[in-house]
N, C-alpha and C positions, 0 to 999 in steps of 0.2 A: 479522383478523390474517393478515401473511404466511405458507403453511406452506412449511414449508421444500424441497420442492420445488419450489414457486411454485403459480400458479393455471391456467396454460395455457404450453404450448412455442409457442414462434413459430418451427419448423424450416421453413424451405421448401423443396420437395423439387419433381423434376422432374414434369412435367404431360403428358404424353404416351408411349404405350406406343412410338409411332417412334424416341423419344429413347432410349428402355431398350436397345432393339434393337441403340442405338449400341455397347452395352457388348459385345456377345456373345462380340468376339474380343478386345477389349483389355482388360476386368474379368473375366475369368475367374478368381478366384484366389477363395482361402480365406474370406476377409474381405471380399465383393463391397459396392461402395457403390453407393446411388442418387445420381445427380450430377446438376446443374442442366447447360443447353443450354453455358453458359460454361466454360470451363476454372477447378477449383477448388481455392484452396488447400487447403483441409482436407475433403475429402470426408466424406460423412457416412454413415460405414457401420450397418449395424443387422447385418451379422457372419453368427451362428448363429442369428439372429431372424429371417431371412429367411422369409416362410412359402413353403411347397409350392408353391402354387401361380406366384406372384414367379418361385423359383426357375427354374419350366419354364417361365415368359415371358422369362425372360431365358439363356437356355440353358446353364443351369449343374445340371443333371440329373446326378449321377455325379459331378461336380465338385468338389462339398465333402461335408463327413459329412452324412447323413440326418438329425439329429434335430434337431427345429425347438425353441427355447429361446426361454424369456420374458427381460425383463430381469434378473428378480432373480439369474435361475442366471447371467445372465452376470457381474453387480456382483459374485455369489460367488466366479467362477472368479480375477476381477482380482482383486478382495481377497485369495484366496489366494497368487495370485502374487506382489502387492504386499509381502506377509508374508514371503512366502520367501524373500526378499533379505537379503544377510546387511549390508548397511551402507544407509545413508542415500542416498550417492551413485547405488548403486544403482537403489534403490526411484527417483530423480531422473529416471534414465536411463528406466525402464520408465514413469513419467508420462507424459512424454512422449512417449514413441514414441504410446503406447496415445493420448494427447490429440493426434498427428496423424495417427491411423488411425484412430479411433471416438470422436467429439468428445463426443455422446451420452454415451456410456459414461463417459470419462472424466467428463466431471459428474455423472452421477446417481453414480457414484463419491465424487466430491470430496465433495460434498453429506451425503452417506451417511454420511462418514466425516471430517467436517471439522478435529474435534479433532486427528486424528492423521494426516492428510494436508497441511496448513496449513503444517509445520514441514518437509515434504520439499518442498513446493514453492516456497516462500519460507525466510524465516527460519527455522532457522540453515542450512538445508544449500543454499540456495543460492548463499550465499556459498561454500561449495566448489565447486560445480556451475560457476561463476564464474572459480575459481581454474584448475578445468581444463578451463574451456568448451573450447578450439581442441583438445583430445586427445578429448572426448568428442561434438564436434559432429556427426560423420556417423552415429552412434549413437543421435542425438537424435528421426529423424525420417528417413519413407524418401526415397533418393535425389530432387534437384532440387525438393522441399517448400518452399513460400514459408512463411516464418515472421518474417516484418517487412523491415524493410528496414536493409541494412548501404551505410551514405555517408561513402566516402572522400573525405580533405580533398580530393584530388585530383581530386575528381569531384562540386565541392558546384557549377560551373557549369554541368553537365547533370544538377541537380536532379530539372528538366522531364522528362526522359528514363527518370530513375529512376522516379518517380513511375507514368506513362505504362506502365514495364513492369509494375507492382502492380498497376495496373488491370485491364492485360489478364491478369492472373492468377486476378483475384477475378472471382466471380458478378457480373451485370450487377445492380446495388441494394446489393450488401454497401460501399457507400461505409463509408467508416470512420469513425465519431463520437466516438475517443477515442482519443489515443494517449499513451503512456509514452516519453520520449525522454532517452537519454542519452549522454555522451562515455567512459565508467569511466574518470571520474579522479580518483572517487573513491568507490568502492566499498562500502559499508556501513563497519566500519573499516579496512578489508583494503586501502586506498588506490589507485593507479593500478592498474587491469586492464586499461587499452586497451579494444580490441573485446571482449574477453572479458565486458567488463559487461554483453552482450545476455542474461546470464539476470536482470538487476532487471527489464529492459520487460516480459518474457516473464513474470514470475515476479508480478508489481504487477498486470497485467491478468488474469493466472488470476482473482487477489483480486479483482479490477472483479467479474467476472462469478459466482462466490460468493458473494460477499459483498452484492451489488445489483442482480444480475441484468442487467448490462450485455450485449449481446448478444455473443457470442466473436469472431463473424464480422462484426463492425465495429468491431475491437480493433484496436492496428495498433503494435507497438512497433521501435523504433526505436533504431540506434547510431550515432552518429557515429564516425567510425572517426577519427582525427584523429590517430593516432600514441600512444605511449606514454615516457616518459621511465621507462619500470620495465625497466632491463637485462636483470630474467629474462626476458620476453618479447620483448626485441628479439633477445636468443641464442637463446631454444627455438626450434629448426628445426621445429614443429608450430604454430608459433604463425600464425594465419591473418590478423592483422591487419597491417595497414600496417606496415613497417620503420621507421620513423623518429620523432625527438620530436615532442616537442609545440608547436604553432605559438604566437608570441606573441601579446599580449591583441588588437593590432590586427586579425592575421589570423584569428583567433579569432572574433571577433564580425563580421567582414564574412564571411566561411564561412557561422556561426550567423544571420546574415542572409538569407542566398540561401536556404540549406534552411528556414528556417521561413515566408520570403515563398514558398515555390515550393510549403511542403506547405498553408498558408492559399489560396492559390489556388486549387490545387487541390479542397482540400475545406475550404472556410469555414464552416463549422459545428463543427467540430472540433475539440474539448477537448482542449488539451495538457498533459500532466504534465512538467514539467523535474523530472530526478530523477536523486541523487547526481553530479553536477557538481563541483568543488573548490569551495572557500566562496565564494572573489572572485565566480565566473563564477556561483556560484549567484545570489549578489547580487544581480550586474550584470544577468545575465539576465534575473530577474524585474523589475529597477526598469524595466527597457528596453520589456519587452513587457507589464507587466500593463494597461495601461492601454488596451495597440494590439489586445492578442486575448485570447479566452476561455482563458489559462492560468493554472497555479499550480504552485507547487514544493512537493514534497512534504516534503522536506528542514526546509524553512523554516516552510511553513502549517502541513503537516498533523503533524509532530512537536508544533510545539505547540500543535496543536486536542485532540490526543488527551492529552496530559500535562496540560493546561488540563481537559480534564474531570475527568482520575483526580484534579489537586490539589482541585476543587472539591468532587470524594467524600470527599477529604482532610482538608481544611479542617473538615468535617463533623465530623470521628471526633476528631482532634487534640486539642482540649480545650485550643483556645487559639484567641480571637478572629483572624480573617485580617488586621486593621490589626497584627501583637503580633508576626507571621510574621517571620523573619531567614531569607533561603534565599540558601544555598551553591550556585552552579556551579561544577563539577568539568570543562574544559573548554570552551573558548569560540570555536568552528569556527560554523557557519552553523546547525545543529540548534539550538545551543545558547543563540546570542543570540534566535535565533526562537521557542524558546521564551517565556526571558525576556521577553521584551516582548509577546509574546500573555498573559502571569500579570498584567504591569503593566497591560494594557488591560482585566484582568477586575479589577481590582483599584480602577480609576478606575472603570469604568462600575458596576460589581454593587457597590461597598463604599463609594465615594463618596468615593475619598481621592485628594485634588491627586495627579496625576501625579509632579512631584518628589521627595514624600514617599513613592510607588509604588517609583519607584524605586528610591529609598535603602533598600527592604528588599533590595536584592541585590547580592553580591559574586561575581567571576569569580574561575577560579582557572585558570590555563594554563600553559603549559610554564615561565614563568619565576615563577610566583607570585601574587599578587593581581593584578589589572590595575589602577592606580590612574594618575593624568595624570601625576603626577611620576616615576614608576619607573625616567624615565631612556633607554628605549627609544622608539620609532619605533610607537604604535598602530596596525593594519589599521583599517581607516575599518571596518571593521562590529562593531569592539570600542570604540568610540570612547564610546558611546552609554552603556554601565553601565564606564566607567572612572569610580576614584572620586576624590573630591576632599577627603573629611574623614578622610584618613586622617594626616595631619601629616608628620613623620618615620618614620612606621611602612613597613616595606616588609614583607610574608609572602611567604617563598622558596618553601615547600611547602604540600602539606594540611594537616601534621598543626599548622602555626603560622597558617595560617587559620582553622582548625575552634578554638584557642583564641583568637586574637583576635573572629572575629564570633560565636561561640558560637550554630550555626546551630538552627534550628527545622525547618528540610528541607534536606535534602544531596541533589543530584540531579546524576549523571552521566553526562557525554556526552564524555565523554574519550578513550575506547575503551583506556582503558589497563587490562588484566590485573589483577584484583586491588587496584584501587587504595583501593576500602574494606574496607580489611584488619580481623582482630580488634581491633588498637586501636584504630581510626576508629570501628568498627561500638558499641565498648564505651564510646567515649567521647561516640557521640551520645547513647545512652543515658542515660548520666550528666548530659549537658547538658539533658536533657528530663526529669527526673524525674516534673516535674507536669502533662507533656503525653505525647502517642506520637511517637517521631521519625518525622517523612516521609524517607523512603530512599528517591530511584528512581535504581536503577544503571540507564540507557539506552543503555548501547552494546549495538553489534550486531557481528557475532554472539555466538554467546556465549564464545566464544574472549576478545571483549575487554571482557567486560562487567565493572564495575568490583566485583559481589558476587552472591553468589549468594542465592536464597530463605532457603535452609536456613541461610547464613552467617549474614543480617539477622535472621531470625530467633534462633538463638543463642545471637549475640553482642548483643541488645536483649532478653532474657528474654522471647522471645515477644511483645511491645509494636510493632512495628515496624508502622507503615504501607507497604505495598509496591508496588512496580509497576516493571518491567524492561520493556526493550526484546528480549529474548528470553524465548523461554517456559522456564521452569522446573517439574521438577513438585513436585506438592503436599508438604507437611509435617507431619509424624506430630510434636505433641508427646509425648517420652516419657512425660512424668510423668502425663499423662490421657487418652493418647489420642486429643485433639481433632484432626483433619481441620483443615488451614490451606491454603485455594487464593492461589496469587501470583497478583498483579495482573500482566497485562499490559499496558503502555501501546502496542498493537501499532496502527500507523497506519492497519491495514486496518479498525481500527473508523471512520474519518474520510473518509477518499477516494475507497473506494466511493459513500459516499452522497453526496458532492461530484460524484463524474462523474457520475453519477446524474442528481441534481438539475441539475447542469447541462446534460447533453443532454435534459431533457424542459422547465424553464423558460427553455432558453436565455436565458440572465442576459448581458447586456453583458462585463459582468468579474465579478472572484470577491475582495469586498471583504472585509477587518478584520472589518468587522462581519458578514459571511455566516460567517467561519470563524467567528469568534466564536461564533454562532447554533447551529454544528454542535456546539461544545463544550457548550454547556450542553444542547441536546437530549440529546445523550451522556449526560451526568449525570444527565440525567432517566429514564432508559431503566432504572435499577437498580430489579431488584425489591423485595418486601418481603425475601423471604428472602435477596437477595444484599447488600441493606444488613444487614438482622441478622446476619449473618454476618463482616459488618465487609469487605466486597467494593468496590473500589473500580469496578471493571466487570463488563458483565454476562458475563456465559458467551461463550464461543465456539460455542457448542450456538446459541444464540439470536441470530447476528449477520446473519441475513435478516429477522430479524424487528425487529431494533433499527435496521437499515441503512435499510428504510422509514421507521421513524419519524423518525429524523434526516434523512433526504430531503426528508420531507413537513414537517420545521420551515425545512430549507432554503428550499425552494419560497416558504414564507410569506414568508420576509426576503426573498427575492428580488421580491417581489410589493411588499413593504411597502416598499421601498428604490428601486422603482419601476427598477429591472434588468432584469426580465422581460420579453420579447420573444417567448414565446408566450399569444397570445392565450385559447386552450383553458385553460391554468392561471391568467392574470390573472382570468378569471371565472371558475373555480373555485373559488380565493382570495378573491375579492370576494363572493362569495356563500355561503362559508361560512366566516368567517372566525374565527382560530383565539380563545376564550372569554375567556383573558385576557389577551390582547394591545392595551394601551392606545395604544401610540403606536408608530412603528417602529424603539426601541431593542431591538437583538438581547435575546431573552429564549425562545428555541428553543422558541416552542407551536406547534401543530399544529390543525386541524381533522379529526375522524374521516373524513369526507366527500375530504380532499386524501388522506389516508392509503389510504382503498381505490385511488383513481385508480391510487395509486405502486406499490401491489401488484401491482394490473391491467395495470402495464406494466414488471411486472421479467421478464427473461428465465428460463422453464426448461427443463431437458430433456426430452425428450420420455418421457411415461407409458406410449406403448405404441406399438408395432413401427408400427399404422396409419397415424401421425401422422409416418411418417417416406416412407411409402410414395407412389409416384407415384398419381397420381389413375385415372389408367386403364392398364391393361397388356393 
């Protein structure tokens, strides 16, 4: 099993005491790092761990304080600083800084303390972090720090160029095997942020390298800087992005052309995440390029690999066959249809029920009402798909004349509308599921827009409620006994970790239905005894290095069995031990113990001790 630090660090650090010597007059400072021969974006300092000796190799005798410190006192000193921050945003700020001054640190940091660092570096607070990325950026990280790459529309034809200068930034080897790339235009639910969206790339690949030990330093995130049609930031005089709208769809995808032909040139091996896009571009983007490179959108796949596993824990607990299911969407943007039809695809394959009839368990419900083909309006082509056709003359304007017409069996939202299962929605699914548990997943993000809270579903369903949110909520005291009740999270980073994962070590062709698929139910497989007794739809946060390999290692198999795989090292691995009950290669997420060490063996982690950071000769 993975332990949560992992099994070895893979830091490379400089190899010669000539090279140290370089530092004598330029790294003289508090927080001295060992640096490779190359110019580095994120040095890798070991701080007050420096030992004695180090020190007067590198002439920094009198320089800094005398007392030489293990790591744990240092993990203590950050955690207390981390603590002492009086808001979230905060605690954002000193992340960062701290993960571009001691990279180290910050991970055995994150790692250490994942539960409750998880939510300040992504969801929820980096959706603020977002909101006032251009006021807080020089904050972030010290002066002239490469921290990915920002591509103005006006400079997508010296791609080459840009690229070219990231190079000479990074260590000669840190080529980069995975990037996060986005336009914010559309934000978690917080909608257009322009450049300001550089905290999802930033904030998604921390997740890479926690969550599956993706190496930090061949992370590579990415914004398109492409203008913004959001007035507050074309007025804020602090706002660092490009002045002007946003280009049309033409110019739009011949841009998203040139940058993604010039960063696959580049580096061809390299795992792209399209992430929070607008719905259309999300679409288009992936119909465009899944087929031509090793990407996937998170948006789209990985929302519903993770929802697809919690329904399938779901489906368990409910107390109502899954052909019997009537599920409600609450919003129909590109999360939302992506879901949907990753449920239909486990629905046909795992249940064995005609497609058509998959489908006809689901009803949309969007700004105007049900979505049905006659309602009169102009359908988006990616709503077209679950618009319904036996609804007659019935038209539903809102929830609450949806929720009595389909009388749903799970209510799932991805609407990002505020409260939108209120106490009477909450009260009345209840009443619609008597003789079952209602499935409730409010999934907007942040939590700002999420449609109900734990404690609410809770409540207002006498405790009954099957749950899972797109933000974290904490646990639930019921009054009357007592009991401890944990919310589910449907948090993506249980999924796409082990997708880049698996993908930078089987390099797979592309990243098929059936691969996401594969990760969903290894997902589901992952629940312990005690977190199904418990009535837990996923496992802990506590355990998601350890669940991240499993799901990897079921990746790896599909990818092998679907005959994708392009590394040779894992096809016979795969072929040689392959996974017990695995009859033919319909995704069914097994694994072999044997893939499962490999995966462990090559997750990244921080370094255990000062040595292992240290140049080889001084």
């Amino acid at each position: 099993m993975c332990a949560l630090l992992g099994r070895r660090s893979q830091v490379r650090t400089a190899t010669s005491a000539a090279h140290v010597k370089q530092h004598d007059q330029s790294h003289r400072a508090m927080s001295p790092s060992i640096q490779s021969a190359s110019p580095v974006k994120k040095p890798l300092s070991v701080g007050t761990a420096l030992p004695y000796a180090t020190r007067t190799a590198m002439h920094l005798k009198g320089l800094v304080p005398s007392a030489v410190e293990d790591f744990s006192a240092q993990e203590a000193r950050a955690r207390e600083q981390l603590r002492s921050k009086g808001t979230d945003l905060e605690k954002y700020i000193f992340l960062s800084w701290l993960r571009n001054t001691n990279l180290n640190l910050f991970y055995r940091l994150v790692l250490g303390n994942l539960k409750e660092i998880a939510p300040i570096i992504y969801t929820p607070t980096v959706g603020q972090a977002c909101q006032e990325f251009s006021h807080i950026y020089p904050f972030l990280a010290p002066p002239n720090a490469v921290d990915g790459l920002y591509v103005p529309l006006n400079e997508v034809d010296n791609i080459g160029e840009i690229i070219q200068n990231y190079k000479e930034s990074i260590p000669e080897g840190d080529v980069p095997e995975i990037t996060v790339i986005t336009d914010g235009s559309r934000i978690l639910g917080l909608g257009d942020l322009g450049m300001n969206g550089m905290g999802i790339p930033v904030g998604k690949l921390q997740l890479y390298v926690a969550a599956a030990g993706l190496d930090p330093r061949r992370c590579l995130p990415i914004v398109l800087d492409f203008g913004t049609d959001n007035p507050k930031y074309l007025e804020d005089p602090l706002y660092l992005g490009i002045r002007q709208k946003r280009p049309d769809d033409a110019e739009f995808y011949a841009a998203t052309e040139k940058v993604l032909t010039g960063l696959t040139t580049a580096f061809p091996e390299i795992f792209i995440q399209f992430e929070d896009f607008n719905t259309p571009h999300a679409f288009g983007l992936l119909d465009q390029w899944r087929d031509r490179i090793l990407c996937f959108n998170d948006d789209i796949q990985g929302t519903g690999s993770v929802i697809l596993a919690g329904f399938i824990s779901a489906i368990k607990l409910a107390g109502i066959p899954a052909k019997d299911q009537r599920v409600l969407f609450v919003g129909a943007g590109s999360a939302g249809v992506g879901v949907a039809k990753q449920l239909v695809d486990y629905l046909v394959i795992e249940h064995k029920i005609p497609e058509e009839q998959a489908k006809a368990m689901f009803w949309f419900v969007d700004s105007r009402g049900v979505i049905t083909a006659n309602r009169g309006d102009t359908l988006a082509d990616h709503k077209v798909y679950f618009a319904r056709n036996d609804n007659g003359d019935t038209q539903c304007k809102n929830l609450e004349e949806a929720l009595e017409y389909v009388k749903p069996t799970a209510l799932i939202g991805l609407s990002t509308i505020y409260k939108a299962f209120n106490e009477k929605i909450l009260t009345r699914m209840n009443q619609l599921n008597q003789d079952a548990r209602p499935i409730i997943f409010p999934l907007s993000n942040p939590k700002t827009k999420a449609e109900c809270t734990f404690e609410e579903a809770m409540r207002f369903t006498n405790n009954r409620v099957l749950f899972a949110s797109g933000t974290a909520f904490p646990e639930y005291t019921i009054p009357e006994t007592g009991e401890v009740r944990v919310p589910g999270q449907g948090n993506n980073m249980y999924v796409f970790p082990p997708i880049g994962l698996g993908a930078k070590l089987a390099k797979p062709t592309r990243i098929t239905d059936s691969l996401v698929f594969a990760v969903s139910k290894a997902l589901s497989n992952t629940l312990s005894a005690d977190e199904i007794a418990r009535g837990e739809l996923y496992p802990r946060i506590e355990r998601i290095r350890e669940t991240s390999a499993q799901v990897t290692a079921a990746f790896i198999h599909q990818a092998v069995r679907e005959g994708l795989a392009q590394s040779q090292k894992w096809i016979d691995l795969v072929n040689a031990n392959p996974a017990s009950s695995a009859t033919s290669s319909a995704p069914d997420g097994t694994y072999s113990q044997a893939v499962l060490d490999e995966v462990c063996n090559n997750m990244w982690a921080p370094a255990e001790s000062v040595q292992q950071l240290l140049p080889t000769k001084l």
